[in-house]
C-alpha positions in Angstrom: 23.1 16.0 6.2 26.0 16.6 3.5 27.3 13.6 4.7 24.4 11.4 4.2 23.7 12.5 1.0 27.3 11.4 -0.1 27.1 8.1 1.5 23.1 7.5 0.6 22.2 10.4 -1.8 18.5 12.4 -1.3 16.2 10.4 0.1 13.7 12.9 0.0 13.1 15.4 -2.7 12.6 18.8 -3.1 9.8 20.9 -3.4 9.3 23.5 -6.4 6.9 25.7 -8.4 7.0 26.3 -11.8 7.5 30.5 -12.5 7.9 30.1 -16.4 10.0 27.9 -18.9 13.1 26.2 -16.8 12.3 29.0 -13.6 11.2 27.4 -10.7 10.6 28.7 -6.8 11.7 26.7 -3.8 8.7 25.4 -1.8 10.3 23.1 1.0 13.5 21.8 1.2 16.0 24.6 1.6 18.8 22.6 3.5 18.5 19.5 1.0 19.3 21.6 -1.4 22.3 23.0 -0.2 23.5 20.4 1.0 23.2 18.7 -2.6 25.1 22.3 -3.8 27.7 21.9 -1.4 28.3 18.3 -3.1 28.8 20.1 -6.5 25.3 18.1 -7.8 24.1 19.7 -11.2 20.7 17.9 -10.2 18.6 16.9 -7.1 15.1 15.1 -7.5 11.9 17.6 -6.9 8.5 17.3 -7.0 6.2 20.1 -8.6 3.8 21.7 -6.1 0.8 23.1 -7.8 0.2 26.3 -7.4 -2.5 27.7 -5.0 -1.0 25.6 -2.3 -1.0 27.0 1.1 2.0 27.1 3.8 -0.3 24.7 6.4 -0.6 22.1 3.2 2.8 22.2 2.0 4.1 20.8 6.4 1.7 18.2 5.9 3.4 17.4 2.8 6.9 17.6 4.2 6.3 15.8 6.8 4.7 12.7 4.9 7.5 12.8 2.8 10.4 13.1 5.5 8.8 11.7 8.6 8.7 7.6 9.1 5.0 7.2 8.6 2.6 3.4 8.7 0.5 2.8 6.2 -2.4 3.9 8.1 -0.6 8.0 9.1 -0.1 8.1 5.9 -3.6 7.3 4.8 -4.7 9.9 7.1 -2.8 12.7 6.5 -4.2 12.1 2.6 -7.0 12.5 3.8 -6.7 15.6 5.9 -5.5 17.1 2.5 -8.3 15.4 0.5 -10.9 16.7 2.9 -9.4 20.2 3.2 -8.9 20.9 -0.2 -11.1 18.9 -2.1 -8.3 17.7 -4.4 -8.5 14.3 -6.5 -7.1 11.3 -5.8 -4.6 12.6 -9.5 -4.2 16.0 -7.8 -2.8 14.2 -4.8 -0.3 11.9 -6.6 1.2 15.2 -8.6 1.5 16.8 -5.1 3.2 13.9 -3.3 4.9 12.8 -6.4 3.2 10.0 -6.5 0.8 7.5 -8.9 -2.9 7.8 -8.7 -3.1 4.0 -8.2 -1.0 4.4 -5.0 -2.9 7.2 -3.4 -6.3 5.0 -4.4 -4.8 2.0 -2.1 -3.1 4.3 0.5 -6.9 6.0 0.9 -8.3 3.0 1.0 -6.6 1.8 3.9 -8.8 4.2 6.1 -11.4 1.8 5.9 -9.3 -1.0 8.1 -11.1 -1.8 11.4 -9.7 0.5 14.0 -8.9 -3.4 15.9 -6.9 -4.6 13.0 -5.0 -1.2 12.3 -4.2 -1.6 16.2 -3.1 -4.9 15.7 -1.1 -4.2 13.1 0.6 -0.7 14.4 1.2 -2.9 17.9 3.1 -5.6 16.0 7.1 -6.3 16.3 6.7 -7.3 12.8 5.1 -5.4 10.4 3.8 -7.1 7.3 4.3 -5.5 3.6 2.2 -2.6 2.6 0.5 -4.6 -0.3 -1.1 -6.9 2.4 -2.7 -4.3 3.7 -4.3 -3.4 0.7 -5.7 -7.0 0.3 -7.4 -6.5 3.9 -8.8 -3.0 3.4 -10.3 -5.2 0.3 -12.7 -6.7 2.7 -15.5 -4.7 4.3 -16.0 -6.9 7.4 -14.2 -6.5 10.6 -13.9 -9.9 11.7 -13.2 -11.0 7.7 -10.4 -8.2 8.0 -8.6 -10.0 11.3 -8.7 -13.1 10.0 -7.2 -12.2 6.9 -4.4 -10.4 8.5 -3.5 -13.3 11.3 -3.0 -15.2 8.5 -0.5 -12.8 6.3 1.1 -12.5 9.5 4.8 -13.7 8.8 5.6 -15.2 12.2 1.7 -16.1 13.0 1.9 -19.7 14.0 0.2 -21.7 11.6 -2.1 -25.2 12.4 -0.4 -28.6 12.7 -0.8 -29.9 9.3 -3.1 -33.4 9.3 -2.9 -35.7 6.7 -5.5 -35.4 3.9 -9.1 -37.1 4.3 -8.5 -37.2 8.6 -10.0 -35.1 10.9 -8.6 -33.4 14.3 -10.5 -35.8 16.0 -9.5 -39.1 14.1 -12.4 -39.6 12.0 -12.0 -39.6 8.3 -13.9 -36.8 6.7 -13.7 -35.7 2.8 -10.5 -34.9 1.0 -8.5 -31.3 1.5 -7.9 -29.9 -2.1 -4.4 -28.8 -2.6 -2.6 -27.0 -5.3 -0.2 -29.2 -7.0 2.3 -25.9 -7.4 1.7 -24.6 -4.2 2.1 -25.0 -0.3 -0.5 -26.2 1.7 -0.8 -23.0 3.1 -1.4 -20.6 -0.7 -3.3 -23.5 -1.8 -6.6 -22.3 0.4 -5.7 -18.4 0.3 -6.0 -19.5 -3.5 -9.4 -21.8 -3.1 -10.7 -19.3 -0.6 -10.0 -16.2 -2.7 -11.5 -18.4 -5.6 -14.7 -19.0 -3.3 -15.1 -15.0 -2.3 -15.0 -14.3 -6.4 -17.7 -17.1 -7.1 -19.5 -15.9 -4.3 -19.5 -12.0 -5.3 -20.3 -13.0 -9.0 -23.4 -14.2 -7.6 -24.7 -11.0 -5.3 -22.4 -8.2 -7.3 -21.8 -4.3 -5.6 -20.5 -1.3 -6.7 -16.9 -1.7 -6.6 -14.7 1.5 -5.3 -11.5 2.4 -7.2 -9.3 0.7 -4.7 -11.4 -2.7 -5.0 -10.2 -2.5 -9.5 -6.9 -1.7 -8.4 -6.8 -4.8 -6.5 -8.4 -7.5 -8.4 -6.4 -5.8 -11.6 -3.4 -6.6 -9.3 -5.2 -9.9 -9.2 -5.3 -10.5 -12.5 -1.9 -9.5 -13.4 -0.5 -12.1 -11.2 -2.3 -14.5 -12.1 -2.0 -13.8 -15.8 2.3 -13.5 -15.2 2.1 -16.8 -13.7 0.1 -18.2 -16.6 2.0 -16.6 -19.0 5.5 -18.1 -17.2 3.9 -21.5 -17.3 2.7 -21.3 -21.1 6.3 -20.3 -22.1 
């Protein structure tokens, strides 16, 4: 381990609780930390554990933080914690040393179809986390799998056609395309475009995870804007 830490540094921090001004106790980590000693490190990244936390919480914890985890074992060992000790969705960033928005989007991941997390755990190629969170965004299965065949990186995508002819030869009425963008954004765009229209028209309650997202949105599309104006 000493080794690694000299070539990589800690990839994983400590664990600590505060006993008083600049006195804390060791909660997980013991080897990490003298490892980082035997270095002759003055410092070593720690995260704060609340106190009141028990020993059966604090290996759940350990083992998000050191174990090689999807998305989706992630989201669910959140939630064991969530449902065991009530804690919010703050409380659960302190304790994993984490944001509040992050634990919002990781949480929301539970509510993936258990045919498109299998999809995506069976995968060679795994797609980026924030993808995920687009498709735990949608509340229908089938609205979920399409969505994720087509983030898919090596999915193959359709012959292209050119513009105003069908598959079948027959002309049919011009495909809109996004000067600034492939073929490919320029319906996510149209389509995403479409889906906001459409919920304007028959609103729901959004969840946390659904603001994070279209705030996500929004600062995107406002960074590109911005880009442009300047």
């Amino acid at each position: 381990m000493t080794d690694s830490i000299r070539k990589y540094g800690l990839q994983q921090p400590i664990g600590v609780r505060e006993l008083g001004p600049s006195r804390f106790q060791l909660v997980f980590g013991e080897r990490r930390l003298r490892a980082v000693r035997a270095l002759g490190q003055q410092t070593v990244p720690c995260i704060l554990v609340p106190d009141g936390i028990d020993t059966a919480e604090v290996a759940v914890v350990e083992n998000v933080l050191r174990a090689d985890l999807t998305p989706f074992e992630e989201a669910d060992a959140f939630v064991a914690l969530v449902e065991k000790h009530g804690y919010s969705h703050a409380d659960l960033g302190q304790i994993m040393g984490r944001d509040k928005a992050e634990i919002t989007r990781t949480l929301g991941l539970t509510r993936v179809a258990p045919a498109v997390r299998e999809r995506y755990e069976g995968a060679e190629k795994k797609i980026a986390r924030y993808k995920l969170y687009q498709i735990a965004a949608l509340e229908d299965a089938e609205a979920q799998m399409r969505l994720l065949d087509s983030l898919t990186d090596d999915q193959p995508q359709p012959a292209l056609r050119a513009p105003g002819v069908a598959a079948t030869g027959a002309r049919d009425e011009p495909e809109a395309v996004l000067s600034a963008f492939s073929l490919r954004v320029s319906r996510n765009i149209l389509r995403t475009r479409e889906a906001l229209q459409a919920f304007q028209e028959k609103p729901k309650r959004l969840e946390d995870v659904d603001r994070e997202v279209l705030r996500d949105l929004r600062r995107s599309i406002d960074a590109i804007l911005d880009d442009e104006e300047g």
